[in-house]
C-alpha positions as CSV (number, residue, x, y, z in Angstrom):
1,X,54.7,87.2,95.4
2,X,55.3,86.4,98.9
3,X,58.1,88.6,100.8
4,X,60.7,85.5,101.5
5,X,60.6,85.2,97.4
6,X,61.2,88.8,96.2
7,X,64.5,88.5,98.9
8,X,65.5,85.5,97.4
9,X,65.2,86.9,93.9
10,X,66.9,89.8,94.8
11,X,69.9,88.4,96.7
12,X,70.2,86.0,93.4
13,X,70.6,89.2,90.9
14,X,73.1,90.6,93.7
15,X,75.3,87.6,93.0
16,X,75.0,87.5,89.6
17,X,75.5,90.8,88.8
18,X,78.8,91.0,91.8
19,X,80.1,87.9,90.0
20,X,79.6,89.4,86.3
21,X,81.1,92.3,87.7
22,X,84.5,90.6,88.7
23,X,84.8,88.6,85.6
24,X,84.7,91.6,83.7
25,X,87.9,93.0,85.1
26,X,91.0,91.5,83.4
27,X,93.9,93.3,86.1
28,X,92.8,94.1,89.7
29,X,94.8,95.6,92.6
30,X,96.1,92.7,95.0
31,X,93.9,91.8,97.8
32,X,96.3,93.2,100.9
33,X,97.4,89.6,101.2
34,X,100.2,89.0,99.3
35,X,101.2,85.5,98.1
36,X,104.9,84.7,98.2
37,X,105.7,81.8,96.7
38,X,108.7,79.4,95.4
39,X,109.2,78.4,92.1
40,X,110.4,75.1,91.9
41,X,111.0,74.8,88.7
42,X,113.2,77.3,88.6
43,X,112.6,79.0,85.6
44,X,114.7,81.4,83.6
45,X,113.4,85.3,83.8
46,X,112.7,86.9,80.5
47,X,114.4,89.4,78.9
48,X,112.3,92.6,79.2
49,X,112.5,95.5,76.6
50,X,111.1,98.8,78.2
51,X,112.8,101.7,76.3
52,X,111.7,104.6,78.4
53,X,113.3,104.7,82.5
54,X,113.4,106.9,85.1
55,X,116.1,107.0,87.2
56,X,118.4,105.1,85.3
57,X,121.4,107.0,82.8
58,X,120.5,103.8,80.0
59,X,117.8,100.9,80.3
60,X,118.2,98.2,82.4
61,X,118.6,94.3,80.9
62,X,118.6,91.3,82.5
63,X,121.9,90.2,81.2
64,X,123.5,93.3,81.9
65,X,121.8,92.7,85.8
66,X,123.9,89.0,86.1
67,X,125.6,88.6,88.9
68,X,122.8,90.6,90.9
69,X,119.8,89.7,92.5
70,X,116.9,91.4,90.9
71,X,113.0,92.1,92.7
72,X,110.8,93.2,90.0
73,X,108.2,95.0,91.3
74,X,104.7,95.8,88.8
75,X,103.1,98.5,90.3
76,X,101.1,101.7,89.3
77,X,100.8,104.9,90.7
78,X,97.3,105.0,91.3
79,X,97.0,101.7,93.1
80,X,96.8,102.3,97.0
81,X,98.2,99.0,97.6
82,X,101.2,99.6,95.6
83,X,101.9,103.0,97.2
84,X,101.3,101.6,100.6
85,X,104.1,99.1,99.7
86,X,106.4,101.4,98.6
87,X,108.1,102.8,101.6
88,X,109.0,98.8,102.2
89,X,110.4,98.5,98.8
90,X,112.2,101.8,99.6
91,X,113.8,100.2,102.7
92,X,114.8,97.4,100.8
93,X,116.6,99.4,98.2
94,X,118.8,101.4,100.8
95,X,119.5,98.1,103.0
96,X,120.4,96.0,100.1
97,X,121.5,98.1,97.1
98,X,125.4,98.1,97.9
99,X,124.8,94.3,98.9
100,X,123.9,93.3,95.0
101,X,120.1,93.8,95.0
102,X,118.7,95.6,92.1
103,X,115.1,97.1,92.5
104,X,113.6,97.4,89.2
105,X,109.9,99.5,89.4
106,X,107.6,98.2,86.3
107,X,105.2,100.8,86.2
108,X,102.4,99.4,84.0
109,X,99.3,101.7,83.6
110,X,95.6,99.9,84.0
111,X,93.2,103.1,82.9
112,X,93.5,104.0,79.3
113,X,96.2,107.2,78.5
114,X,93.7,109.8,78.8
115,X,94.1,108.9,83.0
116,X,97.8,110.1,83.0
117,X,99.2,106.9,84.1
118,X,101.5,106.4,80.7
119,X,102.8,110.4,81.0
120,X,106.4,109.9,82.3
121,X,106.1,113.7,83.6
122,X,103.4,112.2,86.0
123,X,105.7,108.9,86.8
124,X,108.6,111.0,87.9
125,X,106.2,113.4,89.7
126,X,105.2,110.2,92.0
127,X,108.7,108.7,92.4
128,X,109.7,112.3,93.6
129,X,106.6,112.2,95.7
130,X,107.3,108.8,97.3
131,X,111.0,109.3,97.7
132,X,111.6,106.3,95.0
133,X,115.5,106.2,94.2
134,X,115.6,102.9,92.1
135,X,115.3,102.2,88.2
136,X,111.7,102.5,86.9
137,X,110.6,101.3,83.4
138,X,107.9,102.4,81.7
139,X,105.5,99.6,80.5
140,X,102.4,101.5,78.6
141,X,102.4,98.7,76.6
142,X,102.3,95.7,79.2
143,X,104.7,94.6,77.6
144,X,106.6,93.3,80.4
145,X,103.5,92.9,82.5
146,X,102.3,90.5,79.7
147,X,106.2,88.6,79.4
148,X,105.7,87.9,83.1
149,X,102.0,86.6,83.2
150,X,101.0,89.4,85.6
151,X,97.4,89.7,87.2
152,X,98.0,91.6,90.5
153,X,98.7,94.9,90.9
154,X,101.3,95.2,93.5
155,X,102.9,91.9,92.3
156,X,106.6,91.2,92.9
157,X,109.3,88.7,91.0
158,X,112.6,87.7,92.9
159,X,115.2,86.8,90.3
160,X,118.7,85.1,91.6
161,X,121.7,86.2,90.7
162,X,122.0,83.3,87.3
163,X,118.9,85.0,86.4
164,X,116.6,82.1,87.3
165,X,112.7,83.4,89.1
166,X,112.8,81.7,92.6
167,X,109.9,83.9,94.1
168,X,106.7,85.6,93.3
169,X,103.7,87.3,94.7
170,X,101.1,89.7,94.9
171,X,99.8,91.7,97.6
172,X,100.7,95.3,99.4
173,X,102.8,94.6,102.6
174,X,104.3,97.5,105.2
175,X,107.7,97.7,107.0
176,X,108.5,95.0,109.7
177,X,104.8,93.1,108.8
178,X,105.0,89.5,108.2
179,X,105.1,89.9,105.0
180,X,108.1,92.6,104.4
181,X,109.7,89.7,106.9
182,X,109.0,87.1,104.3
183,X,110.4,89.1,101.5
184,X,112.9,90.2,103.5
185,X,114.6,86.5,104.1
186,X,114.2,85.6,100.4
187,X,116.5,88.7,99.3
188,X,118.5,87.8,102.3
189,X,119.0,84.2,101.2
190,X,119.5,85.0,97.5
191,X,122.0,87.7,98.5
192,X,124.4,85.0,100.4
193,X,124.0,82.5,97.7
């Protein structure tokens, strides 16, 4: 078989096997890209049920949240793009948690319990660790993850103070980047409304 042909043949399997390879994973980290986006339609939020927290005295609802904007973020402690995001998320919590925003950590584990991600010892370990003050639920079950149609680890939902998603996205950002700016007018503009 002539060289050009055994590359050829090679480069094919390459592509098969890297596209097999990405349609086997059902939940991946977020490219460092994030994606903010509007929802026009305007949709209510859902009602989560997560009945284990960290740093909250009693769990969080929605309708006990009205009257407050809300940024969900999904996140898990062994993603690097969701702890690179986190000392943005930080900043947004002491800028705007007397101004009505309510940071809500969804810590939703990808690796099966034997990986340490659904051991609340090891959640409250990391928040320590990364200096996270706000409310974090515990969603072993994806639960939430599921109740929101998550895909993307870091991914973030912006609720208005009626409750209603206006934003969403995916994607780890870092202080004063585009990004945090873009996320940084949306809680801005929901927080005046």
């Amino acid at each position: 078989m002539p060289r050009s042909a055994l590359l050829l043949a090679f480069s094919a399997g390459v592509v098969v096997l890297g596209t097999l390879a990405l349609e086997s994973s059902s939940r991946v980290q977020a490219q460092a890209s994030p994606l903010l986006a509007s929802r026009p339609d305007r949709r209510p939020a859902r009602p989560w049920k997560n009945e284990s927290w960290l740093n909250a005295d009693k769990p969080l609802t929605l309708e006990g949240l009205e009257g407050k904007v809300v940024l969900l973020n999904f996140w898990v402690f062994t993603c690097y793009n969701c702890t690179n995001t986190v000392p943005s998320l930080v900043d947004f919590d002491r800028k705007y948690r007397d101004k009505g925003l309510t940071l809500i950590g969804i810590h939703t584990p990808e690796f099966p319990p034997y990986a340490g991600e659904h051991d609340k010892g090891n959640v409250a370990q990391k928040l320590k660790q990364y200096h996270i003050e706000y409310p974090n639920a515990q969603d072993n079950d994806s639960r939430t993850w599921n109740l929101y149609g998550i895909r993307f680890w870091p991914s973030f939902v912006l609720i208005d103070k009626k409750g209603v998603i206006r934003y969403e996205g995916a994607g780890e950002f870092h202080l004063n980047d585009r990004n945090y700016k873009l996320w940084d007018g949306r809680i801005q503009e929901l927080l005046a409304e």
